[in-house]
DRENPA-3360 file (N, C-alpha, C; in nm, 2 decimals, always signed):
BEGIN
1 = XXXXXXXX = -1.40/+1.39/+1.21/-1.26/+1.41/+1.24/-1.21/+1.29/+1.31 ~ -1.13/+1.26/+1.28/-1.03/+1.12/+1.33/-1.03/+1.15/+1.49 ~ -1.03/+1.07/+1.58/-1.01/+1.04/+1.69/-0.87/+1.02/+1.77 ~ -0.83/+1.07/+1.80/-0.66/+1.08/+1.85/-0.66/+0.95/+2.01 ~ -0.54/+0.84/+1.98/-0.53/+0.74/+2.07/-0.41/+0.81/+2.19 ~ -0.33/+0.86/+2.10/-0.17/+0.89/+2.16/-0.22/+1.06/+2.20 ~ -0.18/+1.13/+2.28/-0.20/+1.25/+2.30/-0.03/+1.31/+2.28 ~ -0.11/+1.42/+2.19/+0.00/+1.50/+2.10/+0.16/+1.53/+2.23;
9 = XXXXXXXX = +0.17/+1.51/+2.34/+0.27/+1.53/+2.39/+0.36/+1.43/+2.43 ~ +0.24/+1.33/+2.44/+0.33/+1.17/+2.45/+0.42/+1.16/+2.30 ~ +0.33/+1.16/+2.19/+0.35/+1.11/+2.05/+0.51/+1.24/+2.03 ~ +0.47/+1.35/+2.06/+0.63/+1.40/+2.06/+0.72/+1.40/+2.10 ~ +0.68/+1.34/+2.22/+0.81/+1.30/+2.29/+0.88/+1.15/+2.21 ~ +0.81/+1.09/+2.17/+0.82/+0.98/+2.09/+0.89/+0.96/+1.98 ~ +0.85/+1.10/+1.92/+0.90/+1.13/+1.80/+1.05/+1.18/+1.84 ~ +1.06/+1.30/+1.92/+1.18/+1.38/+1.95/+1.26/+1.25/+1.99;
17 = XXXXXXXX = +1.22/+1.16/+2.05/+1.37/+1.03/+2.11/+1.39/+0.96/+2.02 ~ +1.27/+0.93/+1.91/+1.33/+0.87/+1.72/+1.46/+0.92/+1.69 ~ +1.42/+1.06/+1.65/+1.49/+1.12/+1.62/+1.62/+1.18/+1.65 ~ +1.61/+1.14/+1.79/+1.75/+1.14/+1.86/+1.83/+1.02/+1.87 ~ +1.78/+0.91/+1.79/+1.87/+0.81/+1.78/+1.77/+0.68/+1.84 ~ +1.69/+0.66/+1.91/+1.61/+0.59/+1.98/+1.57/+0.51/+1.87 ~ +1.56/+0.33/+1.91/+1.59/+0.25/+1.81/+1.48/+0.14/+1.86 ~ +1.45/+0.14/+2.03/+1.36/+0.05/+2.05/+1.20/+0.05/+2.03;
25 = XXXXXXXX = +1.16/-0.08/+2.03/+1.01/-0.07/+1.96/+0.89/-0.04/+2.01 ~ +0.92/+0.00/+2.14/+0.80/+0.08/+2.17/+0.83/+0.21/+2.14 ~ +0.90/+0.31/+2.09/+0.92/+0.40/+2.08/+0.94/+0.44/+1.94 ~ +0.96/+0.33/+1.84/+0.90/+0.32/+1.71/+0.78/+0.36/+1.68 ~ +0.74/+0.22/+1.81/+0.56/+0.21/+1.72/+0.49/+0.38/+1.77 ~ +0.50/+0.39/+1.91/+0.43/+0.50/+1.95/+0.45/+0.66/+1.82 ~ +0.61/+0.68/+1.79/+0.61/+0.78/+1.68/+0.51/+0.76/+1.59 ~ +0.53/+0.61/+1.51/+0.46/+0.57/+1.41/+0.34/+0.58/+1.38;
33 = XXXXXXXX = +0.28/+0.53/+1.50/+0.12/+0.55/+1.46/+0.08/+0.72/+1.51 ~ +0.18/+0.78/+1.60/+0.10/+0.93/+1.68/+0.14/+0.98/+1.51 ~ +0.21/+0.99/+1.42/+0.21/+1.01/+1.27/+0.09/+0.96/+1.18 ~ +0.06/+0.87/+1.17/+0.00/+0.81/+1.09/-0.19/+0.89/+1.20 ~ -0.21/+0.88/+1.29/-0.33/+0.96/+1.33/-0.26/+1.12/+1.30 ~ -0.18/+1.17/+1.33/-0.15/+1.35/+1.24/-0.21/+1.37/+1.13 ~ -0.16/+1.26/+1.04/-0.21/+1.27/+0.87/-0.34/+1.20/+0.88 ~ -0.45/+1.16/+0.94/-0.57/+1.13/+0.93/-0.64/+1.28/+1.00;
41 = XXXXXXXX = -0.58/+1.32/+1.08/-0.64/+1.49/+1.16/-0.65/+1.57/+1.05 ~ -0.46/+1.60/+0.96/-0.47/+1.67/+0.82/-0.54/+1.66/+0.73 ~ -0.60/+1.53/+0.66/-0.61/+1.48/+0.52/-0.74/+1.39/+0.58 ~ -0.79/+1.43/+0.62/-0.90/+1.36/+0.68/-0.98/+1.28/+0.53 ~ -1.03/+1.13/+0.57/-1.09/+1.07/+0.45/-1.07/+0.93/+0.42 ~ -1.13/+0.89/+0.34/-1.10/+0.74/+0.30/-1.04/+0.70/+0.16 ~ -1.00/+0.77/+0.11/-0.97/+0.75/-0.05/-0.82/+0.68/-0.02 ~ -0.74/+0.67/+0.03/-0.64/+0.64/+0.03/-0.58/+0.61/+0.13;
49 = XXXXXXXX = -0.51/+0.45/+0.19/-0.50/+0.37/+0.26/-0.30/+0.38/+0.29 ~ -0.29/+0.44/+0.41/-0.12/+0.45/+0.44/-0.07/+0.32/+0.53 ~ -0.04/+0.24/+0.45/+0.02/+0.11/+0.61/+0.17/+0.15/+0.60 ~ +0.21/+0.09/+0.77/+0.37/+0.14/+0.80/+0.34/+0.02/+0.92 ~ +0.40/-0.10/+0.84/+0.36/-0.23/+0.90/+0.53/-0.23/+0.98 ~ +0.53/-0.29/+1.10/+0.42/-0.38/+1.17/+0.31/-0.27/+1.25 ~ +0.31/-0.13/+1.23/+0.25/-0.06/+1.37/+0.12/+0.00/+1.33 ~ +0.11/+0.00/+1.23/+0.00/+0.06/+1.15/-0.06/+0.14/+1.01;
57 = XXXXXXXX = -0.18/+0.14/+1.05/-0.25/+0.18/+0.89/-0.37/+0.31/+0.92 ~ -0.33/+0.37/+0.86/-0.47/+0.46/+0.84/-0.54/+0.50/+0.73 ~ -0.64/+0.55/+0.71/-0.71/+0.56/+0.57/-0.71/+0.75/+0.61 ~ -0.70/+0.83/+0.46/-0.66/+0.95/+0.48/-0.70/+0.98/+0.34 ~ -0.73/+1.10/+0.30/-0.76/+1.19/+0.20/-0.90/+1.19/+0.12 ~ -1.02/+1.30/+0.13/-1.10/+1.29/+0.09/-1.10/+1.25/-0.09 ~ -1.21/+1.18/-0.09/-1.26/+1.14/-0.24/-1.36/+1.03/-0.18 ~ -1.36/+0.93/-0.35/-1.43/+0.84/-0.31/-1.42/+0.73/-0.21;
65 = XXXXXXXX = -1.49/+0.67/-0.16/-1.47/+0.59/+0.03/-1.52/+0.50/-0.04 ~ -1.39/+0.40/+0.02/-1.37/+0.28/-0.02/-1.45/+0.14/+0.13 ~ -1.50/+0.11/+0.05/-1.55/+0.00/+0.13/-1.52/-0.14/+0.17 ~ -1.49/-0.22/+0.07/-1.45/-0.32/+0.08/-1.38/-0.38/-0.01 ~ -1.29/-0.54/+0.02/-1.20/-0.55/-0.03/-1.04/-0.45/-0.05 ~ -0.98/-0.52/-0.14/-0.83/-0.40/-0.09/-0.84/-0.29/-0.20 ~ -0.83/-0.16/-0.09/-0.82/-0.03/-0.10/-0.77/-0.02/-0.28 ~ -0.84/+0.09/-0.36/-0.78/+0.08/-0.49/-0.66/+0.19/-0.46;
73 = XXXXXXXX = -0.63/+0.23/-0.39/-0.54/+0.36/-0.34/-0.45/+0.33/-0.20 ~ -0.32/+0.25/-0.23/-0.20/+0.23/-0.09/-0.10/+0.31/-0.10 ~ -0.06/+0.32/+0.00/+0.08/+0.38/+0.08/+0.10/+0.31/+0.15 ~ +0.25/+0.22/+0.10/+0.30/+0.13/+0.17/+0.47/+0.18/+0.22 ~ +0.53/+0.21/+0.36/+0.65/+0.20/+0.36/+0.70/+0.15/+0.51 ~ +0.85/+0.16/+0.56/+0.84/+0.08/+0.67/+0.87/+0.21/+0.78 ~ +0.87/+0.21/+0.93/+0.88/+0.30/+1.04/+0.98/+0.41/+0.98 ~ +1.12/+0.36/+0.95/+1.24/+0.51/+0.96/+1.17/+0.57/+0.85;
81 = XXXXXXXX = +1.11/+0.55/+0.73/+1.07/+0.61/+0.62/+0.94/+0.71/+0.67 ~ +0.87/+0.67/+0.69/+0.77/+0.71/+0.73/+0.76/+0.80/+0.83 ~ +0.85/+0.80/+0.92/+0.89/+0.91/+1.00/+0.99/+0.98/+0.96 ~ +1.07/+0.98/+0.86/+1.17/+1.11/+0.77/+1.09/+1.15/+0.67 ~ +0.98/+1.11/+0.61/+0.89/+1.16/+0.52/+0.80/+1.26/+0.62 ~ +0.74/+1.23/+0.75/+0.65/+1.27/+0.82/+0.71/+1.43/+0.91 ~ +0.83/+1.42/+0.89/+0.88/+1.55/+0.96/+0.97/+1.61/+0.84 ~ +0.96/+1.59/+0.73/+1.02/+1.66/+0.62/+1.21/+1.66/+0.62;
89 = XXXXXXXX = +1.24/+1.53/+0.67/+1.39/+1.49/+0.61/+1.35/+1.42/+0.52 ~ +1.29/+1.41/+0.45/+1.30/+1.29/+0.33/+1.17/+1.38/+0.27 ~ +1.20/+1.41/+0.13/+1.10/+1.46/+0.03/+0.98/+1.33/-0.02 ~ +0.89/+1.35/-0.06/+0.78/+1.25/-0.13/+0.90/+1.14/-0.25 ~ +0.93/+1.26/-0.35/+1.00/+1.19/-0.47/+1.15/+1.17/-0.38 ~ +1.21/+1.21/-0.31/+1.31/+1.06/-0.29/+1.29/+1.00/-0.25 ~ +1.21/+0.95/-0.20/+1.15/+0.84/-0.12/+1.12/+0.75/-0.22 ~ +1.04/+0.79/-0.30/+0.99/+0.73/-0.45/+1.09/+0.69/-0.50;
97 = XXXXXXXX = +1.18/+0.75/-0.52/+1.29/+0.75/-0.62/+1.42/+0.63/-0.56 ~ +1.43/+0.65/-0.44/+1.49/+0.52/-0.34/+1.38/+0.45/-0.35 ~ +1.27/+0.38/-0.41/+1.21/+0.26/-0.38/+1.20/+0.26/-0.22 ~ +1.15/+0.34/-0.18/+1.16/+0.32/+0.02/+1.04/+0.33/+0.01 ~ +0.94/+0.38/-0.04/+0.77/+0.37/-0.05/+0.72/+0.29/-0.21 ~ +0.56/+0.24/-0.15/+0.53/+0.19/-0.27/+0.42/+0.27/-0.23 ~ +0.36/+0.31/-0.35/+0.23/+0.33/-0.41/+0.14/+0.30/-0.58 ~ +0.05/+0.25/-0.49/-0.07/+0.23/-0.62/-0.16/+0.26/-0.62;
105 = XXXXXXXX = -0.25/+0.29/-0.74/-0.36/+0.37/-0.71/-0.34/+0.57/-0.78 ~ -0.43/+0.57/-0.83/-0.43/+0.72/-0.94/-0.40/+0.81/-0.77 ~ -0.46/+0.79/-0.64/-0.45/+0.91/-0.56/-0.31/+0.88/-0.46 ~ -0.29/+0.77/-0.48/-0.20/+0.75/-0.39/-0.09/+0.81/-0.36 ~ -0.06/+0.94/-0.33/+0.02/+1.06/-0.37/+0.02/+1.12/-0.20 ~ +0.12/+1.18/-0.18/+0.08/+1.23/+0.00/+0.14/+1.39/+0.01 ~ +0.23/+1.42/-0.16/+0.28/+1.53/-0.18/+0.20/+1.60/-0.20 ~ +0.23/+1.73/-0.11/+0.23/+1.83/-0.11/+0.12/+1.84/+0.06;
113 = XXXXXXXX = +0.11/+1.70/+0.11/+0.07/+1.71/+0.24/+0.20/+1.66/+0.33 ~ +0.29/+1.62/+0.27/+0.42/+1.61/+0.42/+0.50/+1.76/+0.37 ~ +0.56/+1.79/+0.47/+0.56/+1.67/+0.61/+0.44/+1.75/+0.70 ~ +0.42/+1.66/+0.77/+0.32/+1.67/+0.90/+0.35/+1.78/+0.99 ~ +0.45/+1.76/+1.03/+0.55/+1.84/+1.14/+0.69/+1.84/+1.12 ~ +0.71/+1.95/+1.14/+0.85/+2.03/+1.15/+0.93/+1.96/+1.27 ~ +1.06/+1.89/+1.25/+1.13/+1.86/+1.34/+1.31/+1.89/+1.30 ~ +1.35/+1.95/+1.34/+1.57/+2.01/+1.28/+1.57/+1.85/+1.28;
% end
């Protein structure tokens, strides 16, 4: 099981000031990555590599574990995306459909695991 940096009360408070409009970058990154370890707790694994650059990357969903070289399986998008995908204002396929995420790779898929958490 993934190892948690941010403790789930900081990372929501994090999230809840995103979400209320909060625009500065420490309060980015802390939502961003307390997200990106959620979906490593949920989907625990290595088959498939989520970056949400500049603040982070995690490897998430069991299959085959990839070793070295670049991941055959990314999830690539930037902080606002990733956090409206991660609390379910933004569905998988509009996201896709806006070009606001890339994915490559046969697993690279996160539907039907967001959102992470429930936020109005």
């Amino acid at each position: 099981m993934a190892r948690r940096k941010i403790s789930e009360a900081d990372g929501m408070s994090a999230l809840d000031r995103m979400l209320d409009g909060a625009r500065d970058r420490a309060t980015i990154a802390m939502a961003t990555r307390f997200l990106l370890e959620e979906l490593a707790v949920i989907a625990p694994g290595n088959t498939v590599e989520v970056r949400v650059p500049p603040f982070g990357a995690t490897q998430c969903v069991q299959g085959p574990r990839h070793t070295r070289g670049t991941p055959p399986n990314v999830i690539e998008t930037d902080p606002e995306t990733w956090v409206m995908l991660a609390v379910g204002r933004l569905s998988w396929e509009e996201a896709r459909a806006q070009s606001r995420v890339t994915a490559s790779g046969a697993r690279a898929n996160l539907d039907g695991i967001l959102p992470l958490v429930r936020r109005p």
